[in-house]
N, C-alpha and C positions, 0 to 999 in steps of 0.2 A: 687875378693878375696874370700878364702872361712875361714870358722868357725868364730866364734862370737868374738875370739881374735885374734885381727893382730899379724901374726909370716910370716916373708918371705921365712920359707921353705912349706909354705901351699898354693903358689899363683897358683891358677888354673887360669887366663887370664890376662896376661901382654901385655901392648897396646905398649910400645917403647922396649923390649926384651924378646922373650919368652923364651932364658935360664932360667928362673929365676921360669917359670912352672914347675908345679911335670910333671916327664914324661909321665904319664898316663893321663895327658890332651895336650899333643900337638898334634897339628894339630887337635882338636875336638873343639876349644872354641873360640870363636871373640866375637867384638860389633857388634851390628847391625847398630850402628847411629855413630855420629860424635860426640866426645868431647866437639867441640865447641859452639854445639846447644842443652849442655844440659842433649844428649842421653845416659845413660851409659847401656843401657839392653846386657844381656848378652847371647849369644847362644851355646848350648852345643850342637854337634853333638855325635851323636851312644852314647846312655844314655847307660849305666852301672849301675848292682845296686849298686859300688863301690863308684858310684857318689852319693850317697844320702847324706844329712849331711844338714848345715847352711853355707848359703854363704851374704858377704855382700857386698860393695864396699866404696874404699878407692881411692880418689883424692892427687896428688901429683904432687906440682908445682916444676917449676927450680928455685934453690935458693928462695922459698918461702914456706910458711906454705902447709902443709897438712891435710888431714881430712878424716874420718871415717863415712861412716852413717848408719844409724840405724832406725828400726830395721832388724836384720836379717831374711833371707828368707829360710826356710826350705824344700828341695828341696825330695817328693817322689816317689819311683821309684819302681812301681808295678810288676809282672812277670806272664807273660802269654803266652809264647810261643807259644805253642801249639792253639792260638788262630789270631798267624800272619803267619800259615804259611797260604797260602791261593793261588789258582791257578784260570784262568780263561780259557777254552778252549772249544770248540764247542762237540755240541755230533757225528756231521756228516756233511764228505765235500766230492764233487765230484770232480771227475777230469777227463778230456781228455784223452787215451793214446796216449800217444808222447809226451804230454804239458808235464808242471809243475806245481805244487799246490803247497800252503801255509797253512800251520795246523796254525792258530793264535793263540798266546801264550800269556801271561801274567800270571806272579807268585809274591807270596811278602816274605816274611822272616821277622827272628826277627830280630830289629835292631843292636842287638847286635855284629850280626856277619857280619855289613856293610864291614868292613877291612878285613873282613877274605878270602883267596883264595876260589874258588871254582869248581865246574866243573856239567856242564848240560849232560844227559843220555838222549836218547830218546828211548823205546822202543816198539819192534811191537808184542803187547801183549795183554794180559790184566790185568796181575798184574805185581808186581814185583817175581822175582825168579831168584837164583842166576847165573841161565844158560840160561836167558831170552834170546830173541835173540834181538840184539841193533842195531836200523837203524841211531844212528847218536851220537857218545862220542864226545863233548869239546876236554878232552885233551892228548886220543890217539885213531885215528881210526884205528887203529888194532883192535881193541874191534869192529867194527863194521862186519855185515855180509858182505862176499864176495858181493851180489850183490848190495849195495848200495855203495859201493868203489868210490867215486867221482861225488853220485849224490845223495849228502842229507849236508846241511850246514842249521845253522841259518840265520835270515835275520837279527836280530838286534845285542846288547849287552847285556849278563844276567846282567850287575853292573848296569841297567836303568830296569830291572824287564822284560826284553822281551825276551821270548823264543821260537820264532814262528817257526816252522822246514818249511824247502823246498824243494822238491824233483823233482830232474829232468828227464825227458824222462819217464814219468811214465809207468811204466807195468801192465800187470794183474795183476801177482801176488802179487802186490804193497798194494792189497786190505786189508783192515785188520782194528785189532785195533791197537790204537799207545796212548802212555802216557809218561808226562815228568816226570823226578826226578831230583832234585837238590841235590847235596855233597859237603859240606862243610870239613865236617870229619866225621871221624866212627860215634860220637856221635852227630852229628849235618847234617840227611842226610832226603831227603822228595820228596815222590808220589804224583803228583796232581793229583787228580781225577775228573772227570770222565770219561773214556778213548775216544778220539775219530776215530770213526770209518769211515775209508777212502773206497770210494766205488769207483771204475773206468769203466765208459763207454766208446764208442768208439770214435773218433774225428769228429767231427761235427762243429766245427767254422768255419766262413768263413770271407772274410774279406769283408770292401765294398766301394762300388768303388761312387763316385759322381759325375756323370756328367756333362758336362758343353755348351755353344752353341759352336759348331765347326763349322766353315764359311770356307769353300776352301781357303787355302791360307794367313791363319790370324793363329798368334801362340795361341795356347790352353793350359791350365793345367787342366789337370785330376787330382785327388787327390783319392786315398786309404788308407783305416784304418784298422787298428787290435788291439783290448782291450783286455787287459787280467791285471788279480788280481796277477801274479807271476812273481818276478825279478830272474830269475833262472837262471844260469850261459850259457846253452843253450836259448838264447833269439832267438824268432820268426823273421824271416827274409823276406822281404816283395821284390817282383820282377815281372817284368812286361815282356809280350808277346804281340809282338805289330807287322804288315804288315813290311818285312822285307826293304821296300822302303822307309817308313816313318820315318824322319831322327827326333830324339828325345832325351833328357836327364833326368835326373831322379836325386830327393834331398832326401833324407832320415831323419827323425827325430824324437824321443820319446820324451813325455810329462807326466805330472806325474798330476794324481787328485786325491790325497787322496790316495787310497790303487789300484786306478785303472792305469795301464799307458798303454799310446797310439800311437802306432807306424804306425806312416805315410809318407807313399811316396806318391812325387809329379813328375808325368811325363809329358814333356815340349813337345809338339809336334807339326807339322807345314803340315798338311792333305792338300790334292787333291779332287778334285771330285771323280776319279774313286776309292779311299776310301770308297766312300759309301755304306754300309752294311757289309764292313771287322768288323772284330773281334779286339775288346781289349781284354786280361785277367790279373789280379792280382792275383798272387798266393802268399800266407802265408807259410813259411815253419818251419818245425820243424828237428832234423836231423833224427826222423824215419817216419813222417806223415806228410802230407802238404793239402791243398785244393786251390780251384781257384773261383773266381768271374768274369763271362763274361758281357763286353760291347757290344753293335753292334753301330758301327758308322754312324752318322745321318748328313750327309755330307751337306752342304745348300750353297750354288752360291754365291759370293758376293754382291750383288745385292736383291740377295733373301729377304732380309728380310725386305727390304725398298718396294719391291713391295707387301709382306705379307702387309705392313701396308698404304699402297695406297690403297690396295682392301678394305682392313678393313675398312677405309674411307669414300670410297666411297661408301659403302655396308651400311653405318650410315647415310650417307648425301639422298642417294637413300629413303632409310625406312623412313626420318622425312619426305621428300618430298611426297611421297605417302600417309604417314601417314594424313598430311593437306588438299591435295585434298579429300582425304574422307572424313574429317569434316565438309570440308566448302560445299561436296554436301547433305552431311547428312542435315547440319543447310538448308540448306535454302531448302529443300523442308521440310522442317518440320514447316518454317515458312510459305510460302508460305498453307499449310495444314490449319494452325490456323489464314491466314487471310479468307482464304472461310468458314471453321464452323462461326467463326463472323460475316461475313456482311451477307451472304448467298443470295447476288446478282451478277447477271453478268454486267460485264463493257463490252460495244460493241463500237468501235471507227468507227465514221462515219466518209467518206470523206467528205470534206467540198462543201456546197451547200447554192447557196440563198435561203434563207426564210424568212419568212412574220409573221408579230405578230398580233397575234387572238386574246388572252388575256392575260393582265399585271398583275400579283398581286404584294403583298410586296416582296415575295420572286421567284417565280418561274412565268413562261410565257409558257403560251399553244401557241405553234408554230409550225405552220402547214408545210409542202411542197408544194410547185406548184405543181398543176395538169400537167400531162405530162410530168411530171419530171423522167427522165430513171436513175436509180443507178447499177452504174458498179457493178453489184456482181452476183456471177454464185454460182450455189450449185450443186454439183456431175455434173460437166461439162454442166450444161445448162442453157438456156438464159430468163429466166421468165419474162414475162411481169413485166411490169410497176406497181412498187405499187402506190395505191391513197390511201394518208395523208391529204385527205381535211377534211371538217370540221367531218363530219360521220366517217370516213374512220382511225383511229389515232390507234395503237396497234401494236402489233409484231407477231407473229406468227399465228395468228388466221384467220387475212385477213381484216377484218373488227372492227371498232372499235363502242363503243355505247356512244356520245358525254354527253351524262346524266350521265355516270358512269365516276367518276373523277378517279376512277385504272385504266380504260383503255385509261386516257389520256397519251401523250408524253409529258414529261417536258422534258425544258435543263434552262441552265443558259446561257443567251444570253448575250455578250459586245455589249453595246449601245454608240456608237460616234456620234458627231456631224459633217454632211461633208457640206462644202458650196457646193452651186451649182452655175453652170454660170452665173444667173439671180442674183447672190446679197443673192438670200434666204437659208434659211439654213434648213435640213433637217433630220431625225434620221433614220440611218438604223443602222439593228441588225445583229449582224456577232456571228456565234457559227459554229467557227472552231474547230474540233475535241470534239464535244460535248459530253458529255456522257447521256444516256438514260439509264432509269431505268423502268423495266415494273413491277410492283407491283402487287402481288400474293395474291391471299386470301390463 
């Protein structure tokens, strides 16, 4: 309801008839919530400063009491035009020639003239002037210059603030400055500034291609793309050059991310060996410029790839294996190395021979050789006499031993049994099979 006293030729928002609104609020004014819950707030679309004043709300049941509340709410409505108009557009964009580009627009106005008709101007300029020359009128292109004659539209709606121009098959001379105006009416009419300036280079995109494993004889898809920022009425057309033998089909399909869309073909194809190293190409087309992306085919056996990974295998199984034989010769002679720094004696295995105990102690027995006793052992192919280990005679290399000097005796650790003999009695021989000797060094 509006004013501080109820009259029902003053209702600016009626919830069960809006006859009953001054004309100059319909279609401007609802609730925002439900009656049932309470809600009675009130929303006025495209403010007017006509609208300013005291409004309040009034409840009114079927066949029951009504009511009034209070206080009123004073409703005001500032004026600032000149501070909504406001534009948003780049200072500079490139473009391909052949392609198309998109100049990105965004513009705001006063609210006031939300219902009001309108009409968007694009000019390729830098100011406004009344003989400018116009690459794109709303709502006559006759206004426009001969050479943009069906290749310059908007991408969106001005009643949502978007004014972004498009231009197709771009040209050199396409190059320039460009800036929007919006018209309402004579006295309600607006430049956005700051102009921006379109520069055009040569065509340089390519599209690209992803390849995949192709095995003789097994179906494959290739798949091809091309991104571009412009939905231009000339859309890029994507097609395939493929070995005239090779029997194949081809899907087509754009996607959209954000301001980028991407159009992809996917071709279905069923290769041979003698394929291998023919040529794919994907070409992009435009209707006055095009480019191409080359494949070269990498044709593999069927079989091929199962034997790649048998070698592989075995090429793993081979290395651990060699790998180990090398450590286990490493370790042991590096042990073998640190058992001689240790002991720093030699170990000499004798064939086994009778011998006779000279003297016992607690732990070791000086034990001599029989006299005439021949030992099988040859040094550089010859036949040496006979050593003598009697009692004088005990040592190793020297020839002669000195029975006073206990380093130049022969120890061994001799097994002592007990053997009967025929007669009933019982007797000790010493048996030192594989004895070891140790000759003791100053």
């Amino acid at each position: 309801m509006r004013r501080y006293k109820w009259r029902r030729s003053s209702i600016a928002s009626h919830s069960k008839d809006h006859n009953h609104e001054l004309p100059r609020f319909h279609h401007r004014t609802r609730l925002s919530g439900d009656l049932k819950d309470g809600d009675c707030s009130l929303i006025i679309n495209n403010i007017r400063r006509g609208d300013a004043g005291y409004y309040f709300f009034r409840i009114e049941f079927d066949n029951g009491p009504s009511h009034n509340y209070y206080p009123e709410t004073q409703l005001h409505v500032s004026v600032g035009q000149s501070q909504e108009w406001k534009g948003d557009t780049p200072r500079e964009v490139t473009a391909q020639e052949g392609s198309c580009v998109q100049i990105p627009c965004h513009y705001s106005y006063p609210s006031c003239l939300e219902n009001q008709p309108r009409g968007g101007v694009w000019f390729n300029n830098e100011e406004w002037i009344p003989w400018a020359p116009i690459a794109f009128h709303s709502k006559d292109h006759n206004h426009e210059l001969p050479r943009f004659h069906h290749r310059t539209r908007l991408s969106g709606d001005l009643k949502d603030g978007d004014c972004s121009l498009i231009i197709n098959n771009i040209r050199r001379e396409d190059a320039g400055p460009y800036y929007f105006r919006i018209e309402f009416d004579s006295s309600n009419s607006y430049s956005y500034y700051p102009v921006t300036q379109l520069h055009v280079s040569d065509f340089t995109d390519k599209p690209t291609i992803f390849p995949a494993e192709i095995i003789a004889g097994k179906r494959v898809d290739v798949s091809c793309t091309f991104n571009t920022t412009c939905n231009g009425t000339a859309a890029p057309v994507l097609t395939w050059d493929t070995p005239t033998d090779v029997p194949g089909s081809v899907s087509n399909t754009v996607t959209q991310h954000g301001v980028t869309l991407t159009y992809t073909s996917v071709l279905t194809l069923i290769p041979s060996l003698k394929h291998h190293g023919h040529t794919l190409s994907c070409r992009v087309r435009y209707p006055s410029v095009s480019s191409e992306r080359t494949l070269v085919l990498t044709v593999q056996g069927r079989d091929s790839s199962k034997w790649t990974v048998g070698l592989l295998t075995a090429g793993i199984m081979l290395s651990v294996f060699l790998a180990g034989i090398f450590i286990f010769i490493c370790v042991r002679r590096r042990k073998k190395a640190t058992q001689e720094r240790v002991s720093g004696t030699r170990d000499i295995a004798l064939t086994p021979s009778p011998l006779s105990v000279k003297h016992q102690g607690k732990q070791n027995v000086l034990i001599t050789e029989p006299r005439n006793t021949t030992r099988d052992t040859t040094r550089d192919g010859e036949n040496p006499a006979p050593r003598d280990l009697s009692e004088g005679a005990v040592g190793g290399d020297a020839g002669h031993g000195n029975p006073d000097n206990p380093d130049d005796f022969l120890y061994a650790n001799p097994q002592v049994f007990r053997v009967p003999s025929g007669d009933g009695t019982v007797h000790r021989e010493e048996e030192t099979e594989y004895a070891q000797i140790r000759f003791k060094r100053n």
